[in-house]
N, C-alpha and C positions, 0 to 999 in steps of 0.2 A: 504494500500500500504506500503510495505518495501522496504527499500536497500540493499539487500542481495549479500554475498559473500562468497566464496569456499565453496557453496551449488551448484552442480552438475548437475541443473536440465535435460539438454538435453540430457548427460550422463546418467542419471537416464531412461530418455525414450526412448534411441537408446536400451538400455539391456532392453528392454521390460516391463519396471514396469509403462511405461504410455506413451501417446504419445504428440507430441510435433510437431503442424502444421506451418510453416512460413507464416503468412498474408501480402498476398501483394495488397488484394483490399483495405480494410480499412486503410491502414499507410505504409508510406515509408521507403522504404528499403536501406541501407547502403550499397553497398558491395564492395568486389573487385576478377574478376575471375581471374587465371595464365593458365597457360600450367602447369604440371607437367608431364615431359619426365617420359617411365617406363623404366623397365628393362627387356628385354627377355629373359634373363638367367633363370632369377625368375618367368618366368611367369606372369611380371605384364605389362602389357598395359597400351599406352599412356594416359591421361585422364586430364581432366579440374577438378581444385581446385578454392574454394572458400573461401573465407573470410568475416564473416561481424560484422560490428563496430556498428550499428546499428540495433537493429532490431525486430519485433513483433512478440508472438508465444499463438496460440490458444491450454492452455493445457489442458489435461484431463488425471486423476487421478482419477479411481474408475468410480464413479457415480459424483465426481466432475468437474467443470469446473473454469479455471483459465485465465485470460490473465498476460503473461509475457513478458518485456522488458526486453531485452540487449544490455547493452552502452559498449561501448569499450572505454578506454580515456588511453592513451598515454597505459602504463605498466599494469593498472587497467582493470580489468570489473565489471563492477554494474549492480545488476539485480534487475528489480524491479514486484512485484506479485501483483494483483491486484483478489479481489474475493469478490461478493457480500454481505453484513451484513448480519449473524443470528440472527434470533430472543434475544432482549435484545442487541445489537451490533450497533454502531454506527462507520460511514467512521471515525470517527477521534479513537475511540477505535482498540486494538489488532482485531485479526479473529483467530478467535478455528481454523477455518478449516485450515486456512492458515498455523497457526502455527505446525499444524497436518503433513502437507506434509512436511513444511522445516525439522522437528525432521525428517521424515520418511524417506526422501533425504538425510539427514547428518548423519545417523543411517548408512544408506547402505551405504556408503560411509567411514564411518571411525568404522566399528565394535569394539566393545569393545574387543573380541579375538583376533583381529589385530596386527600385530607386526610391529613397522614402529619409526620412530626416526620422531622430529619436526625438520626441516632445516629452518633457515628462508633466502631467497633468494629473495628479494625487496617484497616478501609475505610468507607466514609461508606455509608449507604444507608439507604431513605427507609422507617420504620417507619409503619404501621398502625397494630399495636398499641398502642405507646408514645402513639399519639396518642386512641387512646379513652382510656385513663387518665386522659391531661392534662384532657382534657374533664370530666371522671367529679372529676377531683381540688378541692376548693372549702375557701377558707378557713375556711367554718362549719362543716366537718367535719372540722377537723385541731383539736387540743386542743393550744393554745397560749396563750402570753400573748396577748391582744387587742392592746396595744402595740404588740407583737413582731411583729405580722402588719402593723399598720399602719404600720411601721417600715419595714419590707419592702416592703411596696408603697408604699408614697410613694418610698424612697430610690429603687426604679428606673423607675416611670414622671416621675418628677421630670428624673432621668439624662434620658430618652428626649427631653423636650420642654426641652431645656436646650440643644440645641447651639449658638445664640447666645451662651450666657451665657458657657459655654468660649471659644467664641470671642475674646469680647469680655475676658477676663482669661489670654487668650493660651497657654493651657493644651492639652494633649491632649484630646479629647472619649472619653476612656477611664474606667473605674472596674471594678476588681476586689472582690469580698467572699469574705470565709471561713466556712461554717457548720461549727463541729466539735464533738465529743462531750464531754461529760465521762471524766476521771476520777476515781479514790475513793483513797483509802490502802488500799493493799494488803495490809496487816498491820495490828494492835495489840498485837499480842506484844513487839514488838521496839524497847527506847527507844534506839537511836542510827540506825536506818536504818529511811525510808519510802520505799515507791515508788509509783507508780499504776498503779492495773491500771483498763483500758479501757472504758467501757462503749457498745455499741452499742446501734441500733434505739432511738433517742428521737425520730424523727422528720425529722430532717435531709431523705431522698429525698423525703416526701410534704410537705416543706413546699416543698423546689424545684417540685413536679408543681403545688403551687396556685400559686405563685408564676408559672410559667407559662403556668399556667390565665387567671388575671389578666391578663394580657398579651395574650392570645390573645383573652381578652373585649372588651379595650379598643382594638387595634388590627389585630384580625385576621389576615388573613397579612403585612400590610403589614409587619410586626418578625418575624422567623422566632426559632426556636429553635433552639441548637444542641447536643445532648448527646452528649457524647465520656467513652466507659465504658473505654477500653482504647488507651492508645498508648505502647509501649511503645519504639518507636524514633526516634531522630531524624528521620528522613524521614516518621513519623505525625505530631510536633508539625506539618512545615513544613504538609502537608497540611491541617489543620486549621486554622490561621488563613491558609492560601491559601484557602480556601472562607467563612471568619469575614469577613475583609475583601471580597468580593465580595458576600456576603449582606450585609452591613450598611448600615442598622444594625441587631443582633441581639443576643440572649439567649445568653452564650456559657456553657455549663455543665462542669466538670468534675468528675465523682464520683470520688471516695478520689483525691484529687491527689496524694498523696502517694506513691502507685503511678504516676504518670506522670511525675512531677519526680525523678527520680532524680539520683545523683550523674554519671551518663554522661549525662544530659539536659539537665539546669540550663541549663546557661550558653546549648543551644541554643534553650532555651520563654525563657530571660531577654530573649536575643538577638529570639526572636519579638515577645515585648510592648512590647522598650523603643528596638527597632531604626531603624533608617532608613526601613521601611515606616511606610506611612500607618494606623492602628489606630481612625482616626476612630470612632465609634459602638459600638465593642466597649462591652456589659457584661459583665463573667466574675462567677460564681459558680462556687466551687469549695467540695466538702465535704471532709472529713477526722475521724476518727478520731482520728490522731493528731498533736494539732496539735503536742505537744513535740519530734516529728518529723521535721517542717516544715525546709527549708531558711533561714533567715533570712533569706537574699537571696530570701525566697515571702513570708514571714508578715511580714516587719516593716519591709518595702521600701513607706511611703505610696504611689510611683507604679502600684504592681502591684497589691496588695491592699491597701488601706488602712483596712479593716473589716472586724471579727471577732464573729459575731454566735456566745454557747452556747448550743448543744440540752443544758439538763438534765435529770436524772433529775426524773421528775414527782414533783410530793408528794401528800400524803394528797390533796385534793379531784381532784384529777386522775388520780388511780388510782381512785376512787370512781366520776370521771364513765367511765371505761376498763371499770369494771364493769358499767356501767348500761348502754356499749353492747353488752356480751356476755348481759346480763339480754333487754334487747328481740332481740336477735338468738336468743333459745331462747324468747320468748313463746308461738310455736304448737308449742312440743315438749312436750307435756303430760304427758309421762313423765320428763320433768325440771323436778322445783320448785327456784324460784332466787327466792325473794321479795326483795324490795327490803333487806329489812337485811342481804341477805349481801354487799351493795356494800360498803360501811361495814368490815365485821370481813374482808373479804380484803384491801381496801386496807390495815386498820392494820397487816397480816403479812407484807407484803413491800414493805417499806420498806429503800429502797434497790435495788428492781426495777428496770427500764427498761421501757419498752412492749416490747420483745421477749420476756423474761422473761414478764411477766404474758402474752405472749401463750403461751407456751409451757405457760405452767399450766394454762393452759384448756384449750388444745389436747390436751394427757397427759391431763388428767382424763377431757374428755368422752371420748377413748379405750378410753382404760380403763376406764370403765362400758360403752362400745358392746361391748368384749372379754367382759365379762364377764355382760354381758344374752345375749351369745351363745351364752353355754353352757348345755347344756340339764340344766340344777344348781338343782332347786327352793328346795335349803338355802342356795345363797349368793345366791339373789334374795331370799328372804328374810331373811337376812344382811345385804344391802346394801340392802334397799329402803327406802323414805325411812316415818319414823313421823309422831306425834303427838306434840304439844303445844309445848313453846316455847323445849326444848333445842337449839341450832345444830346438834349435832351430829345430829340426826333426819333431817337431810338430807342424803343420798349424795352431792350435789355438794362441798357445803362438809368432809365428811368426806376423800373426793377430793381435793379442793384445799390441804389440809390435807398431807397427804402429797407432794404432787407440790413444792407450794413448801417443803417441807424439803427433798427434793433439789436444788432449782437453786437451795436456799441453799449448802448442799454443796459445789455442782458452782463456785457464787462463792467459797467459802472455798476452795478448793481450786488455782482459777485466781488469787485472790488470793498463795497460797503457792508458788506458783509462781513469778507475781514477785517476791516477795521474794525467792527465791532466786536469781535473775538479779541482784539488785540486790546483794545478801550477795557475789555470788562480783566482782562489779566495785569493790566497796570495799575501801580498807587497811587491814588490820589493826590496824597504828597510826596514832597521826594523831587531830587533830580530827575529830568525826564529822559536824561541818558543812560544814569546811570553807571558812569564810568565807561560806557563805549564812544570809540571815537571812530571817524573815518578811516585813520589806518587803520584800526584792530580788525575790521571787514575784510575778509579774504575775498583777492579778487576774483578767484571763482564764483562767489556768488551774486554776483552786479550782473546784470543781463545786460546783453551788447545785443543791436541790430545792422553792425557794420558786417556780419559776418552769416550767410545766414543758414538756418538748420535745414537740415536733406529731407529732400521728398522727390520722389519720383516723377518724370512728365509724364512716361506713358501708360503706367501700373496705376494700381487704383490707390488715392490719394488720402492721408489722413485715415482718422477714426472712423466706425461705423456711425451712420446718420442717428445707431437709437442712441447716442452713445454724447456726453454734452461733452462738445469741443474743448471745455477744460474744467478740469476735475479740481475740487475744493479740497485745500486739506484738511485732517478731521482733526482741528483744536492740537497743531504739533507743541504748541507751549506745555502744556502738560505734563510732555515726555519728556525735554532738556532744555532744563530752566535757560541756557544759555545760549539757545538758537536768537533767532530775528523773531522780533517783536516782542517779546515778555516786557522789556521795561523801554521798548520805541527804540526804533533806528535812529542816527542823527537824520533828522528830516531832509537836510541838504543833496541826501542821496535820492530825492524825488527828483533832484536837476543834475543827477548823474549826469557825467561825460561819455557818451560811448566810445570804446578806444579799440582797436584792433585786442590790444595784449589781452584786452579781457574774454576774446572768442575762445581762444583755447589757453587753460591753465595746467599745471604740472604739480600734482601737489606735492612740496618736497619727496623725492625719491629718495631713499637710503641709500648711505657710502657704496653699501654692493650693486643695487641697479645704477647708479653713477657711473660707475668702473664697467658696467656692464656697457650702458651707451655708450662710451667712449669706447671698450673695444670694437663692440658693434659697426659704430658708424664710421672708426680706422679699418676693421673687417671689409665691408660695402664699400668702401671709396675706390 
């Protein structure tokens, strides 16, 4: 008997490689049935679904026979094979036969020609999809600093062809990076207290998707990738680098890490990276949101992550070039005029956007005219249809566009005032309203720059999902470290920030060993 997991076996026998009977004389059955409504559009009819958490199955594979259980327990399934001893075999010994089928079930199941990326999602399992993306995903089509890309890929194919050089300066062959967002001053109302409110969707996911595209280009399966969306328990971190160190060496990703490093995690994902295991080849990338967040024993620990690279909000040419790919993307819609100058005057009006923002304007507008072409209302086609001559406003899109980006300006003043009010009710009354910080003590990592601006793709699909709010709030971070941004107000002067190049991409001191390490690196490369 075994415990077995993401071995397929019913799956295995609905495709005809063996079959798979439910026993319900001999042993009790688990279940639960629903209604599932169809759909007659589609042709599908009403019909009853089943569910079971429990349950016994008489298999047969070949000429063999098997009995199999499946336990359902909360998120998990466990399955277990039961098959009589071979010759020389004893119940407490393995079984040839058994282990015959699981190789033969996890074979079909995950081919070696296969093309599929490892996600891990509260369980590891081998995506498809994720992996047309990675393909589809190419640095000349995310809008980024050029630098910034070549930054990126040199630092980790550099990593990958470097394990001598660790070696040889006695170092871990390990390297963690941070990509996280900006944020803004929340207010300008208010001169003793500043806080920052969030912005998402500058391109962080699609610049990791090229990033690994890269990778994938250059050394095929030989370097796997690892993307881990959700691990919310300790026993999900251990999993995750028990599979990181057996795959490696590899591409280890974490999205919103900051959702996975919690205060009941910490010590055991610290424990994972900096532990008695061997981490040989690990590279992590890990994104965030909210890098003020951030545990410190995450962000400012050289061993773990030792570099913090910012996704900013784009500035004017990069909202321009953002336009021009929504311009060629409506070129064969000839019911919609979108000429070239209206790149220029949408970009100068939503300053301060993110690539999700602007995606979201476009996506409401064109909307809203599809809404309203659909009415069979001769006076507001004619109302809205686009005129003559050299007024901007002759045209139903940019009229459109005009409206939509007042509201998700709105909709940003509004989440801006929000947190100030989180920041308002954590502050004293009395008291210096600094506090003791000053402009320098702000690392400049965290100043948001729009000289430089965060990756997104032209021709892949762009930003967050539409159900999904173009930038996400943080939940009351003062709570967690007294000594982030806003518990006792920023100096307010930082509402009239400078935006400066140096502030696009920051290094958060590296330790004497990755120091000695770039420096051989980049005499290495020359």
């Amino acid at each position: 008997m075994a415990n077995l997991r993401a071995v397929p076996f019913l799956r295995f026998a609905a495709a005809g490689h063996a079959t798979a009977e439910l026993d319900i004389k001999d042993e009790n059955v688990q279940r639960y049935r629903s209604f599932l409504a169809g759909d007659p559009r589609h042709g599908i009819s009403d019909r009853l679904g089943e569910a079971r958490s429990f349950a016994k199955y008489n298999y047969r594979w070949g000429d063999e026979y098997f009995i199999i259980y499946i336990v359902v327990i909360g998120f998990y399934t466990l399955q277990y094979i039961l098959k009589e001893p071979s010759d020389g075999e004893t119940t407490m010994s393995t079984n040839t036969v058994a282990d015959k089928l699981v190789q033969t079930v996890g074979k079909w199941a995950y081919p070696d020609d296969d093309e599929y990326i490892y996600v891990y999602d509260r369980y590891w399992m081998a995506s498809k999809p994720l992996y047309k993306e990675i393909i589809k995903a190419h640095w000349k089509d995310v809008i980024l600093d050029e630098d910034m890309k070549k930054n990126l890929t040199d630092l980790m194919h550099k990593f990958f062809d470097s394990k001598e050089i660790y070696e040889d300066l006695g170092v871990p062959w390990k390297r963690g990076v941070i990509f996280y967002g900006p944020g803004m001053p929340a207010s300008h109302s208010n001169r003793s207290v500043c806080s920052l409110t969030i912005i998402a969707g500058n391109g962080k996911t699609i610049s990791i998707k090229a990033l690994m595209h890269s990778l994938f280009e250059r050394n095929g399966f030989a370097i796997p990738s690892l993307y881990v969306k959700s691990a919310p328990q300790t026993y999900d971190i251990r999993r995750i680098f028990l599979l990181a160190r057996r795959m490696s060496p590899c591409l280890l990703i974490f999205e919103d890490i900051d959702t996975i490093v919690t205060p009941s995690s910490r010590s055991y994902f610290f424990n994972e990276v900096d532990g008695l295991e061997n981490n040989d080849g690990l590279f992590m990338v890990a994104s965030t949101n909210h890098l003020d967040q951030l545990d410190p024993g995450l962000s400012s620990r050289p061993s773990r992550f030792d570099r913090k690279y910012l996704f900013p909000l784009p500035d004017l040419q990069q909202r321009v070039d953002y336009c021009e790919y929504w311009r060629k993307k409506l070129e064969d819609k000839p019911t919609i005029k979108f000429p070239e100058k209206l790149c220029l005057e949408i970009a100068k009006i939503t300053k301060m956007f993110s690539f999700a923002y602007l995606k979201e304007a476009f996506v409401a507008s064109l909307l809203t005219i599809a809404g309203r072409r659909s009415e069979d209302d001769d006076q507001a086609r004619r109302e809205y249809s686009d005129g003559n001559g050299d007024d901007l406003d002759q045209y139903e899109l940019w009229r459109e566009m005009k409206k939509q980006i007042k509201l998700l300006r709105d909709d940003m003043d509004s989440k801006a005032a929000s947190t100030q009010l989180r920041s308002l009710a954590s502050v004293p009354i009395e008291g210096p309203s600094n506090d003791g910080i000053s402009k320098d003590s702000i690392s400049n990592e965290s100043i948001p720059n729009s000289n430089i601006g965060g990756g997104l793709p032209w021709k892949q699909g762009m930003g967050p999902n539409l159900d999904k709010s173009p930038a996400r709030m943080p939940s009351h971070p003062f709570h967690h470290h007294p000594q982030t941004f806003g518990l006792q107000g920023l100096p307010c002067e930082l509402r009239d920030y400078q935006r400066d190049e140096r502030f696009a991409r920051s290094t958060a001191g590296p330790s004497i060993e990755h120091a000695m390490l770039d420096l051989k690196l980049n005499h290495h490369y020359m």
